[in-house]
Each structure stands twice: as structure tokens, then as C-alpha cells.
Steps between C-alpha positions, in 0.01 A plus 500: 500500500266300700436138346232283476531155540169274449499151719361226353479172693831389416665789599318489793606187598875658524636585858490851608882415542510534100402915505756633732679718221345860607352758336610838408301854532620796304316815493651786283479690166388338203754622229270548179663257336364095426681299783578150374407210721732378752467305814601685825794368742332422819634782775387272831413127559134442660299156497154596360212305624170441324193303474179475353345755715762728560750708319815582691782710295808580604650896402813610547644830371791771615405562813514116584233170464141553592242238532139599347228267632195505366295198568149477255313174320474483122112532513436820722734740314653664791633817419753648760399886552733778365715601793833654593665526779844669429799330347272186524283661086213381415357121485420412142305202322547466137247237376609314171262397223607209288267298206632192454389234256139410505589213327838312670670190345700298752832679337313815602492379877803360519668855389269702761627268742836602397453854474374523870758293602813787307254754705532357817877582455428836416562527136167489337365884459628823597319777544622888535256784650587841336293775681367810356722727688835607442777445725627873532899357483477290180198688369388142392176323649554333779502158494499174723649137434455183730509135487192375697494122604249272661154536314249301345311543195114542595227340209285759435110431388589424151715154510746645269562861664799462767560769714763539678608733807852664701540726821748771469607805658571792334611863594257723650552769248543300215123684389297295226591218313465582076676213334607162559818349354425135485782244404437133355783234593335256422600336146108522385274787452203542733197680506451795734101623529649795815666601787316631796656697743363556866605674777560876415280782583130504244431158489676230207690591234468275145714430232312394272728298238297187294862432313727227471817507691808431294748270655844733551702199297274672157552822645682635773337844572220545740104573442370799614139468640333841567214528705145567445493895505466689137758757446501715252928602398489769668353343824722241524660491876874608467609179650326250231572763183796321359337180563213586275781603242690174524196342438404602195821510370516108550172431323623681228812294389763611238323430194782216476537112511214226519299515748501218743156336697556664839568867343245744620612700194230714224650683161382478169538356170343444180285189386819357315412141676221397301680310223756209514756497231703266624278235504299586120496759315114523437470551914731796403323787588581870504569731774198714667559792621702825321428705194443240282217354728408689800421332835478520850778326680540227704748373819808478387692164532797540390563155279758459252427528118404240303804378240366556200311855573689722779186701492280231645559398843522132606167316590415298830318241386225300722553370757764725607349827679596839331655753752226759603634672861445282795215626630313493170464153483159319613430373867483156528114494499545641195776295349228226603276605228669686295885399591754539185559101470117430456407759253760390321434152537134614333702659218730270459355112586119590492503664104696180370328283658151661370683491133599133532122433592291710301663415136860521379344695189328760721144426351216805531177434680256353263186559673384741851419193686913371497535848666187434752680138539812741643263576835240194530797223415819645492811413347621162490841478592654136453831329580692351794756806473242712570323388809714706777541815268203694590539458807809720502297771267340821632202452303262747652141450644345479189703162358377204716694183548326135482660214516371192340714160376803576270405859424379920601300743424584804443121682585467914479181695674242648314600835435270726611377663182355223363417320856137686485450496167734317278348672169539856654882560332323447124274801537582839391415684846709256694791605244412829588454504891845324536650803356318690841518202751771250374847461506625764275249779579767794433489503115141636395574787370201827465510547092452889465632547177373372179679361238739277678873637430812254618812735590690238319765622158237399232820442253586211696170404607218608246217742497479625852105543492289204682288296215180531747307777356181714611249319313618130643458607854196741426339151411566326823432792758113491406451798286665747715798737331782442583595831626210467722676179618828659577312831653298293748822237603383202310771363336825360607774305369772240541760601322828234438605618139742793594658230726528135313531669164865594480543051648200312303757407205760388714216313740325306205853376397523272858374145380117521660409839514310705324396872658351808342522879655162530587225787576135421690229733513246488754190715582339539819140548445244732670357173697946477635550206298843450386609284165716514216404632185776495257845344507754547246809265464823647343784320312809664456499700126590291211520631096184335397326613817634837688212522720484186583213515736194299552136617676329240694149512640235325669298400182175266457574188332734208645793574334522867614443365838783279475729735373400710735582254811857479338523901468432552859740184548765677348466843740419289807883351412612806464355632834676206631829552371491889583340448845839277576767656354397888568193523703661227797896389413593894438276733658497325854766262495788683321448868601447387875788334490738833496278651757618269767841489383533864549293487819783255655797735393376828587262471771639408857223233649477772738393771240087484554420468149742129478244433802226534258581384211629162645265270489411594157834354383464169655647200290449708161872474396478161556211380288658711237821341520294168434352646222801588351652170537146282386212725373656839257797344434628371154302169394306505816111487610358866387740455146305146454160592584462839374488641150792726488688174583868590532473893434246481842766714650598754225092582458517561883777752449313653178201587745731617808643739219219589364188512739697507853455776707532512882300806528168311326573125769261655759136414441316749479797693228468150284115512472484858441845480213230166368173764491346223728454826792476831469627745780209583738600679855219413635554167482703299787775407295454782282404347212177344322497160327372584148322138519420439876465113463822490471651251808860511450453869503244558743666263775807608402463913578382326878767361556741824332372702708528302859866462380521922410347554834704270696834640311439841520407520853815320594712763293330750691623341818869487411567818273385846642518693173648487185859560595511221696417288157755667332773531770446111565852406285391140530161528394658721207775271400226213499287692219781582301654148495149378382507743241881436379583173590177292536326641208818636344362415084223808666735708687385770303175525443350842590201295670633410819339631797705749737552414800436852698240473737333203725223536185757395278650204701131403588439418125814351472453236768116470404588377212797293555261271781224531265691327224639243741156387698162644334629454103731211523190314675266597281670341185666251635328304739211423190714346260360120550182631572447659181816318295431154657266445212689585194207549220417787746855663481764310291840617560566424127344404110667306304301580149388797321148557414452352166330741181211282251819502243738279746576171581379457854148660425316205355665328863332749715180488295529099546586499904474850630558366867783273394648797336451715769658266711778424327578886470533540892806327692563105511448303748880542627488881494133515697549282757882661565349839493199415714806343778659850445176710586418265770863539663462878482178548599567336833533650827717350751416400849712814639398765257502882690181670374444884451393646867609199674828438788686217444476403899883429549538859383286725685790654648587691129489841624493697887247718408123470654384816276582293187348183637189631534500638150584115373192415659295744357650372177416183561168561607385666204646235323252243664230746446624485094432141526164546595425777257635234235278194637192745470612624121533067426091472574376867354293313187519895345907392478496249164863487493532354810158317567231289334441143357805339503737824540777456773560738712761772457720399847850574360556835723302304829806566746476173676568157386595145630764285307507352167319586181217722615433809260533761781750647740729813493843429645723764606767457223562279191560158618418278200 
């Protein structure tokens, strides 16, 4: 092994007398099997000298010592040629790329000092070249192991990038290097971006890595590094093959023990960390995931039960880190933004801190200027204790600091539905056009059968015909039939009752909420106006009332409009709670989350599809871990601020069970299952939007298809024909184990696609990036924008709407608006939701979006053919842009344009940092 040994200045202020131990060459067989680190016994004695511009090393092997002299400055990059000149090999340069901390405390110095200092003596990190050709005696790659001495670490451009370089010899038919074996002895992890090597025949070979190096006192086996090339299994070079094995075999674990921070290890388990037991039983919650209540899985950890239920694991609480594998966990750009300890200081010091200010008896608005005071004064926060704390709080762009004598304020943007026309969010077609262009655009529904029917047992649940009948909605359509209506694609529909039904009873018994199953008509009218027509609001069956159902609409006196306000209050809370808990949490969150589990264990980073699929995994276990610990867990942020309150989680399996279908996750399958497109050929995505002001939809099929494209021609590149997709065992075993393991509550549904051809795996992967960039982005990165105001889109209501023979209707005759207020969230739950929506709908200074090359990773594949392809992807993805900017100014598009109508930028690729309503990253990373 050759190793490296950084010099700092204090090292460097050592005597060359203090490096006369020698170092050792080897070249022979690798084995197959994981050497452990060891430090090799010096065969010769040599004094190596060095300086700043030159990098002497001394070599000695069998055949006796050999000095290699190769004399270069940091800055020019000298790069000795490949020669060999018999017994003498071949000169070799591997160059070393380190990121240290951006940000270094004085500790942090001092132990760099230290580190170069243990390196100078030649026990820092050692590195093993395995080559990709067998040795024809052991029938083993070859293999070569040095200790190098005498180099400096060389700054790179970026201040914390360190790269780092050694001269070595090695045989001349050693042939080409395939994986590195690289060794930590230090007592610390470190970060390694790649390994370079130059000298042999073709030009440099990389090793790409971007992983954390675990010290050998956590672990003492080796990391294998592979380089750049794809292989298919069955291309693999003979002398790398059981490398690639060994590999995977280590990411995969034993399914046993806890997991510790510098494991690198990905298996499943259910969500049976969501409640804690131990510390009250009404945080008890119930396991999520099995027969009972299907769900994707998540990364195993591998706690211990709780006491007092051995079917609930143990919780790590804030502000300790739950385990996700190493190199799941955010960068430190990311950490500072969105770093564990702050978003949990948000949860945990910024919510109390709002409750100790706001009231103690969590008090309702009581008129729409206390919420306007939210973004023209802010929130007062007063105290002594609390003058440092915000400091310490990720708080987002949107929540702006000012200091003044003896207190803060706590001040949130304007969110941008109601920063062009504040009144927009009461009319009907705003209600409307947000169901096309907001947040939640995936639930309108095409109504093509008439009467309404639920699917639900109508023993248990009453009559299962809807209560809106032909004559209501004949009346609000303008005299046309209503099959004429349905015929011509004119009505469409909303529909929550199937879904909060069977939970309404068990939801209005949480202290504060009150929630109906509800249904909204709307009608799209020959001039392509969209607005709702008819809304019906279901209570669960009771003797005096088995259909207990109620029809809303618009009406013409005050009252009716009132009422009205709170009916479309009601489904906009419902839209909420659904677009969180199914639409977001479970159908991009959870079911990504197996995706890249099983991409870990069965694909080699070699295999060309890991390539692609990559950087759409990048920090998504991560964030979900968080959200296990602070958001979906048992008494946490979505069970306070949304309706379904503590059964938030069981309603998410409900839908996964019910409505979850990987086969219906790519676009254009979900608008056509919806009746929102019809299948056209002729069309470039192959289908036609039923209502072509439709943005979400419209963008969306752009950017589908530059992702189809871009997938499918890479397929083409790897697999020849079908056999190859079927003969791949790796790519095979990956399918299956998403199938049966990651998905194992659907393991046999007959709706799974096969995976037979390159068509087959194209749809596969189409979908899986879709759901990660295009769909994640576009409802997720709105959620302040549209939720910051929470008339517009309350997350929860807190009172029925009262009938003339009840109490509270003489109070809403009285005060409508105080009524209406009151019926929305307090003061405590808005502004903790609007911190939530603000958190999530931030992008962080280092976010990777769609078409884009993280610059420290350019090196991600040795292949120019499927370069150029990236940059046709890319380059239709700036012309998408365009197409989009153009759409934003067409005055014939009313959904996305006009007085006081925003802009529909969700699926714009690009974005800068913060809260800005656009931007598509690669993968789900908040």
C-alpha cells in the first residue's frame, strides 16, 4: 500500500532526519477477499527529502531500494509521462482529493495539524491498487501496496478542497487500475471527493468516491473505490469481480444490531418509530407498515424496543441525530441551513417560544388585519431569555429578524398568493385555479359518471349515493343538461369522502377539530372558466340521520355567502391535510425511500443504472429521518397542525392501501387514470390535456418527457436487447427487492410492471426521477407560497358549520368574519404551520437541480457518448424554461396570467436559495 501523508506547517517544520523509516512496494495478487488495514514493516532504510517545490520518494521493493525523483511545483500540475523501461514499471501519480471543513474552529486546526503531523510518520492513509487483470498464478487481480513519504498537500481553487499527490512505480504489466482499497488510520473520519490516477497508457484514470472515510478504530475493513467506467455484471473485468461482490455485500449488513453513525449500511423496516411509549402513553402510536396497515419501508436502524411495547422501537429524540447510512446525511452547506440541531431548534425552542408569546390560552384571530399584522409588523417576541435564541434558529428567508430594545420580531413575507391581490383567495375561480396551478394540483378528478357512488360498506357508513343530485347542478351549469356537461368534459370533481369518511368520527373527537368527508363540483364553462358548483359535506351515519350529508352552494344573499366561504374552508383543509399526508409525506417521500435502499444493496456503483439514478437520491433518507423524529411522528408538527391530528399517519396508510399504485406515479398514467388526458399518439407525450390551461399538467408533460428522452436513450446505450435486461442479475435482484422488501404490504399486486425489455426499465426509471425532481418540486416547494396565508389554505377547522336550529347560528349571523375566523387555526397553530411551510419550501445554497453537474463531480462516469446525451438533456431543459416563461405572459392562459394572478413557476428548473416558488432539484431534499 502506498500512503499518503499531508504536511502541514508543523510537520514541516520536522527534520528530514524524522522520515528515515522506509517504505515498502508489493506488487502481487489481490486475493478476493477484504484485507484489513495494517501498516507495512519497512524492508530498507532511505532518508526522503522534500520541499515545497519538489516531491522526492523513496521505493524499495524485492529486487532492492530505488529512488523515484520527480521534481514538479504545486501550481503547474506536472504530470510525469507513462514510461517503462524494464524491471524499472511504470511512473505513477495518484492525485488525492480531500474536502475539509469550510467552516474550522481552532479545535479543528489544531487536530489537522495533528493529523499531518501522524502522516508525516507514515500512518495516516493507505491506499491499495487492485488492477483489472488477473494474475494467471493466484487467478486474483493483481494488486500493488506502498508506503509513499515526502509530499505536500496542494489547495486547490476552492479553499476547502485539498488535494493531495504520491509518485510510485508499479509493474509494467500490472494493466489497468479498477479499484482502490483505501485505509483510514486516522481516529476521525474524513471526506474523500476522488482519486486520480496518472501515468498509464489513455490518459487519467478517476475514482470517483464523494464518501466519508471511516476511521479503521469503527471499522477495520477497507473501502473499495471503483473507478469511473459503467459495467454492466457481466462486463465486469475478472480482476475487480469479487470486489464488486464484496461490496455490496457490505452495504447490505445482516439485518442485525443497531446501527452505528459511521455504518454505510441500508435494510428495511417498518414505521414502528413513530410513537413513544415510554415516555406517555397518548404519544403511543401504532406500528406502520404490515397487514394491518400497509406501507412502504424505511432504513432500518436497528434500536431496541421500547419497555412497555416490544413492538415499537426506541425513539431518538432531538437533538440527537437518528442513524441514516453515512453518506446520507447532509453536507455541511446543507447542515448550514437545514442541519438536524437547527430544525430542531425551530421545533423545539421556536414553537414554545411563539406559545409563550402569542397567549397561554391559544386565542383565534379575531379580525383579517391581526393576520395582515403577521407580515407588515410581525410578531412581538419579548423577554431577556429570549434575545440570543433566534439567532441559533433556521428560520428561513421569509421570517426576518429586527432587533429593537428589550424585544424581536418575529416578521413572515407576503406569500405570494395574496402579494398581488390580497382578496384573490376569497373568490370562487381562485379556489378553482389552485386546484390547476397550486400546491395540490393532482386531486381534480374528470366526473364521468353521474350519480356519485362511494365504494365504501354502506352498513357501516350509510347510503352510498352522493346527496348532489341532477337538478342542483343543472341549476348552476347555466341551463345546459347535465349529460351534455359530462359528454363535452365539463365537469370535474374533488373527491375526499371515500378517504376521510371511514376517520371523521375519530378526527372530531381531538379537542379542536372538526372535519367533514367532503365532495366539490366544478364546471368548466365554454368561455374555460373553472369554479365550483356544488360541495357536499358528509358526517359519519348516525340513527336520526343515516345520510348524513349536507349540499352547499354559492347562493345570493349574505348568509349563503358566508356559509359558503366556510364550505370551501372546510375542502381547502381537507386538500391540505390530503396534499401532506398522501399527495407529499407518502407518494414521494415514503415510496422513494425503498427505491434507494434497494438501489444501494443491489446495484454495484459501477452498474450504469446506480450511475443514474444517483443524484436523484441525494440527502432524501436524511430529511426523512428528520421527519420521523420532528414532523410525522407521534405528538409532533403535521399531528398538531393538521386535521387528522394523531391518526395523520394511519390515513396515510389507508390511501397507500387503497389508491397506491406504482404503475399510475408517472405523469402522464396519473392524468389519464384522473380523466384529466386522454391518449392521443399524435401528441408528444402521447397524450392530450382534457383542459389545456392546466400548468401543473402542461409544464409538467415538458419536463416528463426531457426526463423519458434522456432515460431511454441512456438504456439504449448500455443494454443491446432485451436479454441483456433480463440476464442483468443485479438489475433483476434490484426490481424484485423493490417489489418484496421495499414495498413488501404490495408484493403482490398483479400491477407491477415487468421488467423485460429496455421499454420496461425506461418507464421504470422515468418514473422513479420523475417522482423525485419534477413532482416532489411541484408540491412542495409552494407550500408558504400558497399556505403562508392560512384563510387561503388552513391546515385545519376547528368548528362545524352550524344549521338555523343550533347554537352557534345566531353567532355567525351576529359576526360572520369573527366566526369564520375563529373556525380556522389559532394564532399558535398558524404561525407554527406557516414556520413549517417556510422551512420546507426552502432551497438550500447547494441544492443539485435536474440537468445540472454538481462541478466537484463531473468525473461520474468515463463515457463521452453519455455526456453528450446529459447535455442534450440539459439543454432541452433550458429550452423548457423558456417555453414556461412564454406560457407565464400568454393573456389566452387565465390560470396562469392576468390581474393579480402569479405565475405558475413551480416546474421552472432553475432557482437561487431560499423561499422562491420555483426550482426542480434532482432528488427530495426537504
Amino acid at each position: 500500500m502506498f500512503v499518503l501523508n499531508p504536511a502541514s506547517s508543523l510537520a514541516s517544520n520536522l527534520s528530514d532526519n524524522a522520515f528515515r523509516r522506509s517504505p515498502a512496494t508489493h506488487a502481487g495478487a489481490f486475493t478476493g477477499r477484504r484485507r484489513k488495514s495494517r501498516i507495512l514493516a519497512p524492508s530498507g532504510s532511505r532518508v526522503v527529502n522534500w520541499n515545497v517545490t519538489s516531491i522526492r520518494a523513496v521505493i524499495s521493493s524485492s529486487s532492492g531500494g530505488k529512488t523515484a525523483d520527480t521534481a514538479t511545483s504545486p501550481a503547474d500540475g506536472t504530470v510525469p509521462s507513462s514510461t517503462s523501461s524494464g524491471s524499472e514499471g511504470i511512473q505513477v501519480r495518484a492525485v488525492v482529493t480531500i474536502r475539509k471543513k469550510m467552516k474550522q474552529k481552532i479545535t479543528d486546526k489544531l487536530e489537522d495539524q495533528w493529523e499531518s503531523l501522524v502522516n508525516g510518520f507514515g500512518l495516516g492513509i493507505q491506499i491499495q491498487l487492485i488492477s483489472e487483470e488477473i494474475d494467471p498464478v493466484t487467478n486474483s487481480g493483481k494488486s500493488i501496496q506502498t508506503n509513499v513519504r515526502g509530499w505536500l498537500p496542494k489547495p486547490s481553487n476552492i479553499s476547502y478542497i485539498v488535494e493531495y499527490s504520491a509518485d510510485f512505480t508499479v509493474p509494467s504489466d500490472f494493466g489497468s487500475p479498477g479499484a482502490i482499497l483505501i485505509t483510514n488510520l486516522h481516529g476521525k473520519e474524513f471526506h474523500l471527493l476522488e482519486i486520480i490516477i496518472h501515468g498509464f497508457e489513455g490518459g487519467p484514470i478517476f475514482f470517483p468516491a464523494n464518501t466519508w472515510i471511516h476511521s479503521r478504530n469503527d471499522n477495520p475493513e477497507s473501502r473499495i473505490i471503483f473507478k469511473n467506467q459503467a459495467y454492466l455484471p457481466s462486463q465486469t473485468p475478472a480482476g475487480i469481480k469479487d470486489l464488486r461482490r464484496e461490496d455490496l455485500l457490505s452495504i447490505r449488513g445482516t439485518g442485525k444490531g443497531e446501527r452505528k453513525p459511521h455504518d454505510r449500511i441500508y435494510d428495511y423496516a417498518p414505521y414502528n418509530d413513530l410513537g413513544n411509549p415510554d415516555k406517555d402513553q397518548d404519544i403511543a402510536r401504532p406500528v406502520v407498515g404490515g397487514d394491518e396497515r400497509p406501507y412502504p419501508r424505511r432504513c432500518r436502524t436497528g434500536r431496541p424496543p421500547t419497555s412497555t411495547d416490544p413492538l415499537t422501537e426506541s425513539r431518538i429524540e432531538k437533538p440527537h441525530p437518528v442513524y441514516v447510512p453515512r453518506d446520507e446525511a447532509f453536507e455541511e452547506i446543507k447542515q448550514d441551513t437545514f442541519s438536524a440541531g437547527r430544525v430542531k431548534a425551530l421545533f423545539h425552542n421556536l414553537i414554545p417560544l411563539l406559545a409563550a408569546t402569542l397567549s397561554s390560552s391559544d386565542i383565534p384571530f379575531n379580525c383579517f388585519s391581526e393576520i395582515d399584522k403577521l407580515y407588515i409588523d410581525g410578531v412581538v417576541l419579548r423577554g431577556e431569555e429570549h434575545k440570543n435564541m433566534l439567532e441559533n434558529l433556521l428560520l428561513g428567508k421569509m421570517m426576518k429578524q429586527v432587533v429593537s430594545v428589550g424585544e424581536r420580531l418575529l416578521k413572515y413575507d407576503i406569500p405570494a398568493v395574496i402579494k398581488r391581490d390580497r382578496f384573490s383567495w376569497l373568490r370562487d375561480n381562485e379556489f378553482a385555479r389552485q386546484t390547476l396551478a397550486g400546491v395540490n394540483p393532482v386531486n381534480i378528478e374528470l366526473l364521468n359518471e353521474f350519480p356519485i357512488r362511494s365504494k365504501l360498506d354502506p352498513v357501516e357508513y350509510g347510503p352510498s349515493e352522493s346527496a348532489i343530485t341532477k337538478e342542483l347542478l343543472e341549476q348552476e351549469i347555466g341551463g345546459m343538461s347535465l349529460e351534455k356537461a359530462i359528454e363535452e368534459k365539463r365537469l370535474f370533481i374533488l373527491d375526499f369522502h371515500d378517504m376521510l369518511l371511514p376517520f371523521i368520527k375519530k378526527m372530531n373527537s381531538l379537542p379542536g377539530r372538526k372535519a367533514y368527508a367532503s365532495r366539490t363540483i366544478l364546471f368548466h364553462s365554454p368561455k374555460c372558466i373553472l369554479r365550483p358548483i356544488a360541495i357536499e359535506l358528509s358526517l359519519p351515519p348516525t340513527p336520526s340521520s343515516p345520510g348524513n350529508k349536507r349540499v352547499y352552494t354559492h347562493g345570493h344573499d349574505a348568509t349563503a355567502h358566508w356559509i359558503w366561504k366556510l364550505a370551501k374552508a372546510h375542502v381547502c383543509s381537507n386538500d391540505a391535510g390530503i396534499h401532506q399526508l398522501v399527495n407529499h409525506w407518502l407518494r414521494t417521500h415514503a415510496c422513494m425511500e425503498p427505491y434507494i435502499i434497494a438501489t444501494h444493496r443491489q446495484l454495484s456503483s459501477m452498474h450504469p443504472i446506480y450511475k443514474l439514478l444517483h443524484p436523484h437520491m441525494r440527502y432524501t433518507l436524511e430529511i426523512n429521518a428528520l421527519a420521523r423524529q420532528n414532523l410525522i411522528n407521534g405528538g409532533g408538527i403535521i399531528e398538531a397542525s393538521f386535521s387528522p391530528g394523531k391518526y395523520a399517519m394511519e390515513l396515510s396508510s389507508a390511501a397507500y392501501k387503497n389508491m397506491w399504485r406504482f404503475d399510475m406515479e408517472s405523469l402522464p398514467a396519473d392524468l389519464i387514470r384522473r380523466g384529466m388526458a386522454v391518449e392521443d399518439p399524435s401528441m408528444p407525450c402521447g397524450v392530450k390535456l382534457v383542459i389545456e390551461d392546466y400548468p401543473y399538467a402542461a409544464d409538467g408533460l415538458l419536463i416528463w418527457s426531457a426526463i423519458k428522452e434522456w432515460v431511454e436513450s441512456y438504456v439504449e446505450h448500455f443494454y443491446s436487447d432485451s436479454n441483456s435486461i433480463t440476464s442483468d442479475f443485479e438489475l433483476q435482484a434490484w426490481w424484485n427487492e423493490i417489489k418484496h422488501k421495499g414495498h413488501h404490504d404490495k408484493k403482490n399486486e398483479p400491477w407491477w410492471p415487468k421488467l423485460e425489455s429496455k421499454e420496461d426499465l425506461s418507464g421504470i426509471l422515468s418514473t422513479m426521477i420523475w417522482v423525485a425532481s419534477g413532482q416532489h418540486a411541484a408540491i412542495n416547494f409552494g407550500q408558504y407560497p400558497f399556505g403562508g396565508y392560512v384563510p387561503n389554505r388552513p391546515t385545519l377547522m376547528r368548528k362545524l358549520i352550524p344549521q338555523e336550529n343550533e347554537l352557534h347560528y345566531e353567532k355567525l349571523i351576529q359576526n360572520p368574519q369573527h366566526f369564520f375566523l375563529s373556525s380556522l387555526p389559532t394564532q399558535l397553530q398558524a404561525t407554527k404551520i406557516m414556520a413549517v411551510q417556510d422551512t420546507l419550501s426552502t432551497h438550500s445554497p447547494d441544492e443539485e437541480y435536474l440537468g445540472q453537474l454538481n462541478p466537484l463531480h463531473t468525473h461520474w462516469i468515463n463515457d463521452q457518448e453519455i455526456h453528450k446525451l446529459f447535455s442534450v438533456f440539459s439543454a432541452r431543459l433550458e429550452e423548457i424554461e423558456d417555453i414556461i416563461n412564454a406560457r407565464n405572459k400568454d393573456v389566452r392562459l387565465k390560470n396562469r396570467s392576468g390581474a393579480g394572478v402569479p405565475p405558475y413557476e413551480l416546474l421552472l428548473r432553475s432557482s437561487g436559495p431560499g423561499v422562491t416558488g420555483r426550482g426542480i432539484p434532482n432528488s427530495i431534499s426537504i
